[in-house]
Wavefront OBJ file of the C-alpha trace (Angstrom):
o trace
v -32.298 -19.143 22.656
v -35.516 -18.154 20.927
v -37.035 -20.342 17.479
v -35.059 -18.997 15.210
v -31.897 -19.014 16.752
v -32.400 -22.803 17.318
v -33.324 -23.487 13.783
v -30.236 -21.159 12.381
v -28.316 -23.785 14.646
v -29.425 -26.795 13.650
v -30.845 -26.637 10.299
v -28.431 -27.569 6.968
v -27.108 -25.476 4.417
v -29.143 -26.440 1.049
v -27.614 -27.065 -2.361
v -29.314 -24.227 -3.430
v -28.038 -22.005 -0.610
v -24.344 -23.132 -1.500
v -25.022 -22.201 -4.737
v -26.367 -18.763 -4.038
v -23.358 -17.713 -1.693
v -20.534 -19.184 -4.718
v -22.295 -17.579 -7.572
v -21.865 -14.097 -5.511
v -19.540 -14.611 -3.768
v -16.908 -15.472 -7.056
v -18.945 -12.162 -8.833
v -18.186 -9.888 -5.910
v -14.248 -11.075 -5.749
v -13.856 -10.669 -9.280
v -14.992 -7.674 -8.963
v -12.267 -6.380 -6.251
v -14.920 -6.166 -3.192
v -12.763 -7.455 -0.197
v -14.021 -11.054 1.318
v -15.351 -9.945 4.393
v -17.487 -7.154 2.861
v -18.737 -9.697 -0.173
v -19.680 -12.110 2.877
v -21.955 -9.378 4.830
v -23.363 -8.721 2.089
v -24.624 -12.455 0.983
v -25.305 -12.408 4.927
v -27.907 -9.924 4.676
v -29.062 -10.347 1.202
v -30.010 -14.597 2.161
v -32.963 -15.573 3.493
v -31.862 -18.895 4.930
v -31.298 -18.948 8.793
v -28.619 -21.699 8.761
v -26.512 -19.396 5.746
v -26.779 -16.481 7.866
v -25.788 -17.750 10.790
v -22.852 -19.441 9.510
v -21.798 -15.795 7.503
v -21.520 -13.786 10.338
v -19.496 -16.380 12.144
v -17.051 -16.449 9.366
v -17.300 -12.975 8.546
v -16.320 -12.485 12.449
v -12.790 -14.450 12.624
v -11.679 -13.265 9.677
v -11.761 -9.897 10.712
v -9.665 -11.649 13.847
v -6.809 -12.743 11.084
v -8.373 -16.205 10.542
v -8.209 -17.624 6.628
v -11.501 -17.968 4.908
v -10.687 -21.858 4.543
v -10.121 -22.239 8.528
v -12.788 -20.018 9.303
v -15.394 -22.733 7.272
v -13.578 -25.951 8.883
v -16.180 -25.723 11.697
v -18.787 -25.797 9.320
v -17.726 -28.963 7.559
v -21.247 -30.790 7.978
v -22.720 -28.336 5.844
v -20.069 -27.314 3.030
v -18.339 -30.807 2.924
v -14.795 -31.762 2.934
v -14.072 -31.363 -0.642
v -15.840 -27.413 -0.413
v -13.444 -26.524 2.291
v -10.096 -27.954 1.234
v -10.624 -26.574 -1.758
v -11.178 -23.013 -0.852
v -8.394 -23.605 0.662
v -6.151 -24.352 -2.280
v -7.696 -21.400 -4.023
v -6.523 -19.321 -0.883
v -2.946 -20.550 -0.992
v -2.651 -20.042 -4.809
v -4.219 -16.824 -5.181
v -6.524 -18.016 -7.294
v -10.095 -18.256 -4.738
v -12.762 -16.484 -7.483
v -11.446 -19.481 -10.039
v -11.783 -21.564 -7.124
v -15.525 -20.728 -6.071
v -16.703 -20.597 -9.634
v -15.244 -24.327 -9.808
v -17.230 -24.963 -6.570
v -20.061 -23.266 -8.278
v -20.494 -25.390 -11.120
v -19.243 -28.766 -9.439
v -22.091 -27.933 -6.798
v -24.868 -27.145 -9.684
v -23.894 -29.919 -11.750
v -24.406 -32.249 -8.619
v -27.440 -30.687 -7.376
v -29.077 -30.794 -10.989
v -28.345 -34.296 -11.063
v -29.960 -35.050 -7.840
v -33.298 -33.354 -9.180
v -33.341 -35.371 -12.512
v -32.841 -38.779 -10.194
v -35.587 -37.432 -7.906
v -38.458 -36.036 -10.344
v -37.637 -39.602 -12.177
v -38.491 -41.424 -9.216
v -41.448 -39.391 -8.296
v -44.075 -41.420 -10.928
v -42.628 -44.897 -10.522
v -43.093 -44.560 -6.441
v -46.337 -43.078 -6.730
v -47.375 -46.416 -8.572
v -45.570 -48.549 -6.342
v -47.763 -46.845 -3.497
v -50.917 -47.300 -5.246
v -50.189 -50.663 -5.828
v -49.799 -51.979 -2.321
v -52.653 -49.336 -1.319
v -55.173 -51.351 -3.427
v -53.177 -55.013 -2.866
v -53.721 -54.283 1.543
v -57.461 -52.988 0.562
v -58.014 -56.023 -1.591
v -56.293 -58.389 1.392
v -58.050 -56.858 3.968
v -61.910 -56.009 2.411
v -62.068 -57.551 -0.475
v -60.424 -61.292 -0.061
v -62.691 -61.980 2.802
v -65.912 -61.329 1.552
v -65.219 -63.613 -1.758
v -63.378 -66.370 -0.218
v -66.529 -66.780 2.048
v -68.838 -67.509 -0.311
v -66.670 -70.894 -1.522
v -66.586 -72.234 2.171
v -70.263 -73.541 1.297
v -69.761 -75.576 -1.810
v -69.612 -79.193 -1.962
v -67.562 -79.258 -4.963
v -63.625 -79.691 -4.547
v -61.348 -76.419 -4.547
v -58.622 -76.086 -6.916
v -55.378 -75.269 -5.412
v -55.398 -71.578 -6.366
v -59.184 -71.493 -4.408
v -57.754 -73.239 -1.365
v -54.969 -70.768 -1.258
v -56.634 -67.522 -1.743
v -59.554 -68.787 1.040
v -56.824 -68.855 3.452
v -54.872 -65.585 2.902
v -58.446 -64.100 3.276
v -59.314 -66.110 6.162
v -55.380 -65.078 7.952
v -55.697 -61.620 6.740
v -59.477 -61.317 8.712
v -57.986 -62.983 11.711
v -55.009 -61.659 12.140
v -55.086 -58.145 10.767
v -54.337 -56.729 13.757
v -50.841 -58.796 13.695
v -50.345 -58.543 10.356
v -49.829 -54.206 10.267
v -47.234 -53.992 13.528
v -45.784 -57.014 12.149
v -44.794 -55.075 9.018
v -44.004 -51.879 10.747
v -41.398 -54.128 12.587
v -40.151 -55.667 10.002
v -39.531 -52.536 7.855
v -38.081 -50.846 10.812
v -35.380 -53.463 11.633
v -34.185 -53.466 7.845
v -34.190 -49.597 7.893
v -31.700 -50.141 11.116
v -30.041 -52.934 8.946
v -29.459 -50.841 6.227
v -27.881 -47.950 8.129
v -25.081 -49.965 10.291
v -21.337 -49.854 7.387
v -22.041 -53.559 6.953
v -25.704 -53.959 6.430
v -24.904 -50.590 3.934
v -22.193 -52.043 2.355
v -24.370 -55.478 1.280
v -26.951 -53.177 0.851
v -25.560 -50.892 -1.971
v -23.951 -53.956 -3.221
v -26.730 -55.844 -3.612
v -28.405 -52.506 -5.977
v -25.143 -52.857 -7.729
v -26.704 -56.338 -9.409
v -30.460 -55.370 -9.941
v -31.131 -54.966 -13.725
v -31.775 -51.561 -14.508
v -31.248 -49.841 -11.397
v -27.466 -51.012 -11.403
v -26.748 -49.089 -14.435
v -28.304 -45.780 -13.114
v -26.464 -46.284 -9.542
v -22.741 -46.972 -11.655
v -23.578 -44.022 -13.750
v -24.143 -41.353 -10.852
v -21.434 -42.683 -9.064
v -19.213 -42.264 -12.071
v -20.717 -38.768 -13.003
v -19.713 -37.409 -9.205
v -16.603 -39.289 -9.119
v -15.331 -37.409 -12.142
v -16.791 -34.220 -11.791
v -15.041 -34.158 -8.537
v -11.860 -35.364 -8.978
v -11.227 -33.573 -11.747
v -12.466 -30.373 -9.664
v -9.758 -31.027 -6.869
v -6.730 -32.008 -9.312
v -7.764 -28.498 -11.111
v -7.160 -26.923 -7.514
v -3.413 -28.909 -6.818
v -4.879 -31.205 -4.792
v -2.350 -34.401 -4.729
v -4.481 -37.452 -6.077
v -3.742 -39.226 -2.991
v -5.700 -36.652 -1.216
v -8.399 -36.503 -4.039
v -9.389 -39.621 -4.057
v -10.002 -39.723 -0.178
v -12.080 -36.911 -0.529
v -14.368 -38.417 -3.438
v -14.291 -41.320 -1.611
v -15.657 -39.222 1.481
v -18.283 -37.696 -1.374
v -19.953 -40.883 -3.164
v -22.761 -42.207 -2.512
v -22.307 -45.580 -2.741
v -20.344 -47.406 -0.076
v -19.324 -50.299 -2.663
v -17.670 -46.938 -4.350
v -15.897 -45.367 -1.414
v -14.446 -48.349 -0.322
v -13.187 -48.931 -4.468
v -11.566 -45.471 -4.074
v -10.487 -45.373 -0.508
v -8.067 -48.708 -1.468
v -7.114 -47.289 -4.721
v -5.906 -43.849 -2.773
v -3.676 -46.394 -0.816
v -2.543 -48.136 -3.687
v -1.435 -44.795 -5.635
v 0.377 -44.125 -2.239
v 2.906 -47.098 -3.009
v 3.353 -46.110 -6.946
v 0.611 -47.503 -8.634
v -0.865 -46.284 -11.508
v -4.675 -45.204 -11.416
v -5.549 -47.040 -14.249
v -3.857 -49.982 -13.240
v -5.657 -50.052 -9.533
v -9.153 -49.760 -11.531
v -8.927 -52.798 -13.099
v -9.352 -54.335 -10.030
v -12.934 -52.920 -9.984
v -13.741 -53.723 -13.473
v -17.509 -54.365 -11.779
v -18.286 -51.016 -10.792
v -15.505 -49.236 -13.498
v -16.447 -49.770 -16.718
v -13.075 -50.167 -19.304
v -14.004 -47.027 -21.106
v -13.292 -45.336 -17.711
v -10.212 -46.955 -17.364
v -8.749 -46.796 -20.813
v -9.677 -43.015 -20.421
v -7.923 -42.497 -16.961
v -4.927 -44.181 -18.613
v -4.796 -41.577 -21.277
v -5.226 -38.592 -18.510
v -2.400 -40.138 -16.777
v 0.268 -40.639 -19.815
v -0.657 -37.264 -21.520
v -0.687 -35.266 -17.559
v -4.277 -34.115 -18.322
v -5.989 -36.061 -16.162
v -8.121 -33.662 -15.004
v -9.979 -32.431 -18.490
v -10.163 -36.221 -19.096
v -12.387 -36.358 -15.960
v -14.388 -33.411 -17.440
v -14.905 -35.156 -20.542
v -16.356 -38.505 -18.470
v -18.304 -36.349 -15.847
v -20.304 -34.555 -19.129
v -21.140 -37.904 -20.443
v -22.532 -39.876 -17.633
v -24.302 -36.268 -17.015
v -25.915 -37.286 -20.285
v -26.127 -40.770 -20.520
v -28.062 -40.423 -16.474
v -30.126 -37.948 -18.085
v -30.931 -39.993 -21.278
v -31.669 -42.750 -19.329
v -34.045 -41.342 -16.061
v -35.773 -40.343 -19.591
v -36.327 -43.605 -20.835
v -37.199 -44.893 -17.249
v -41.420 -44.369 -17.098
v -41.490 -46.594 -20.514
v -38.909 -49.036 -19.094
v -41.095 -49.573 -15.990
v -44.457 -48.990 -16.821
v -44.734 -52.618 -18.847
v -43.051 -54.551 -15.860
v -45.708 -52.924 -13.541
v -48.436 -53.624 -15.894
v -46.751 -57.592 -16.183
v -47.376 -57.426 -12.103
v -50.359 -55.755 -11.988
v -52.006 -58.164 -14.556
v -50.180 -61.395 -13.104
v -51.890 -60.707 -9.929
v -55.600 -60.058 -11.334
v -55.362 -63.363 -13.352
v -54.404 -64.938 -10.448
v -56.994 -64.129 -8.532
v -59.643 -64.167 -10.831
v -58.611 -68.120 -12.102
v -58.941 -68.619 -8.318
v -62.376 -67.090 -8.445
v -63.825 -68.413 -11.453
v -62.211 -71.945 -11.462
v -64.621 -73.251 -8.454
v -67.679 -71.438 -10.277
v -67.198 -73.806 -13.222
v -66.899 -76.837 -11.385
v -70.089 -75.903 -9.817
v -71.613 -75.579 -12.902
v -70.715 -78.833 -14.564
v -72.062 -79.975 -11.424
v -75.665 -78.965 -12.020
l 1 2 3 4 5 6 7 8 9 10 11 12 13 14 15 16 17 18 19 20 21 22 23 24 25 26 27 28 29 30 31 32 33 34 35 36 37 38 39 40 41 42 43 44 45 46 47 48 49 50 51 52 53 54 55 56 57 58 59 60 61 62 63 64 65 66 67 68 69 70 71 72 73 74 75 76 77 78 79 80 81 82 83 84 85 86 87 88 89 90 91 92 93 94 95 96 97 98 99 100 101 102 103 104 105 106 107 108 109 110 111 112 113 114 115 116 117 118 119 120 121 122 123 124 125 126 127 128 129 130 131 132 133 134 135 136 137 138 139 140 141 142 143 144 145 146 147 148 149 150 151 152 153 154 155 156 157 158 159 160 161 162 163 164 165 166 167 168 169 170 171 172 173 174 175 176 177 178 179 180 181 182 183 184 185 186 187 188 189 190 191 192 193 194 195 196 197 198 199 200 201 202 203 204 205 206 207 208 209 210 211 212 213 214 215 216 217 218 219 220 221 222 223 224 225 226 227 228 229 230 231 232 233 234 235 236 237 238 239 240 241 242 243 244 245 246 247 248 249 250 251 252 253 254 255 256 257 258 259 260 261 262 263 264 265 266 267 268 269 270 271 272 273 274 275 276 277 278 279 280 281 282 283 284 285 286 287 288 289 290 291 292 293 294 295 296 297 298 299 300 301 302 303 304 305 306 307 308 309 310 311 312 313 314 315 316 317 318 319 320 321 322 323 324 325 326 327 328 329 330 331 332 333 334 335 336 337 338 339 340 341 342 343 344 345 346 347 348 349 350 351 352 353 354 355
């Protein structure tokens, strides 16, 4: 197996690849080219190893007789559950190119969400770094040298004094402690965070931070809609649809909400009825909404109508988010200079009152 075979094996399918191959791939049906043929051509035309790799698989058992549905179950790490149970309720009612231009959108919508959450992140983590870049400098290089020039005064240290001489003093001493210390530490809450319960209390936990809660509940809420009301549209029972969002969230506090309420609609129970339960993470407009869908039977444009406003309101708010943060990190920034500097300049005062 040369390079490129291994990386066409063991790479992942991008959002943007998926969205290449259903953009196509619905233009070619529609326009009467047979599957397999519309497949080796996205095959050849894509430049992604893992995409072509996967295409000429497919393309090769459905020449055999194999659906296009059964053909992608392999695949299922890359294209998700919801991708392939829902081609294959577009295969079983005729109706695939409405199918993959559902898929299509449902995959761009998430995918441009994604990007809004990440270029909003990108400033407030570069500050965050910067931060704790200068805070270990000024620990490390800075600390020391000032705190050494009190050790000599025969005047009495204010508290603040005393306590700044000896975080320079321990981080001097024990700097070499101090760094694999913290690489410890941040690995074993990284392995924490990754076992279902330290996860679950994880996610939970973001669920009550001001700020970030509200961002988390409306992502959630925005995928949750957008694909529910993508899988109803296909004749996907709701039992069924809500395992698969459940299986699609990313919040655990979320799939666990959805994965009891799929249960609960199994006995008879009404979806807006189960949600009330989660009142925390479902606000009522959601539920007063779902109730509507479910007495008037269209549940699944009520979804679209929810999806395209927590689209916005995520949108409006990742916005807002440099001027929301920027004054909290100036509050910290300046907390911690006054600190140190009343710690500096008390003891030089005494020592001049002194004299």
């Amino acid at each position: 197996m040369n390079f490129n075979d291994f990386l066409a094996r063991h790479q992942k399918v991008s959002a943007t690849a998926k969205i290449f191959m259903l953009q196509n791939l619905s233009v070619m049906i529609k326009a009467g080219v047979p599957l397999a043929d519309a497949l080796s051509t996205l095959a050849e035309q894509t430049t992604k190893r893992r995409l072509k790799f996967i295409l000429t698989e497919v393309i090769g058992k459905i020449k055999q007789g194999t659906n296009f549905s059964d053909s992608l179950r392999p695949y299922e790490k890359d294209f998700g559950e919801m991708f392939i149970n829902m081609v294959a309720a577009g295969e079983a009612s005729g109706q695939l190119e409405e199918v993959l231009n559902q898929l299509y959108q449902q995959i761009k919508k998430d995918y441009g969400l994604k990007l809004k959450v990440r270029n909003a992140m990108i400033y407030p983590c570069i500050i965050l770094t910067v931060m704790i870049g200068i805070s270990f400098f000024a620990l490390f290089f800075i600390l020391p040298n000032i705190t050494a020039m009190f050790k000599d005064l025969d005047v009495e240290l204010p508290l603040a004094t005393r306590i700044l001489i000896f975080i320079g003093e321990f981080a001097k001493n024990y700097a070499l402690f101090i760094v694999p210390s913290l690489i410890i530490i941040i690995a074993l809450l990284i392995k924490i965070i990754s076992s279902p319960w330290g996860k679950y209390f994880w996610h939970r936990l973001l669920l009550k931070i001001p700020i970030l809660s509200g961002i988390i509940k409306q992502i959630n809420i925005a995928v949750f809609a957008r694909s529910v009301s993508s899988l109803i549209k296909t004749d996907i029972p709701i039992v069924e649809t809500l395992k698969i969002t459940s299986r699609v969230l990313g919040n655990t506090v979320y799939k666990k909400a959805l994965a009891e309420a799929a249960e609960k609609v199994k006995k008879g129970d009404k979806l807006a009825v189960i949600f009330k339960q989660y009142n925390k993470i479902f606000p009522p407009i959601i539920i007063q909404m779902i109730a509507v869908g479910e007495e008037t039977g269209a549940l699944e444009e009520i979804m679209d109508q929810v999806s395209d406003f927590y689209d916005e309101e995520v949108s409006q708010t990742l916005s807002n988010l440099p001027s929301i943060i920027e004054p909290i990190l100036m509050l910290i920034i300046g907390a911690g200079v006054a600190v140190i500097a009343i710690a500096v300049m008390t003891p030089m005062y005494s020592l001049i009152d002194k004299f």
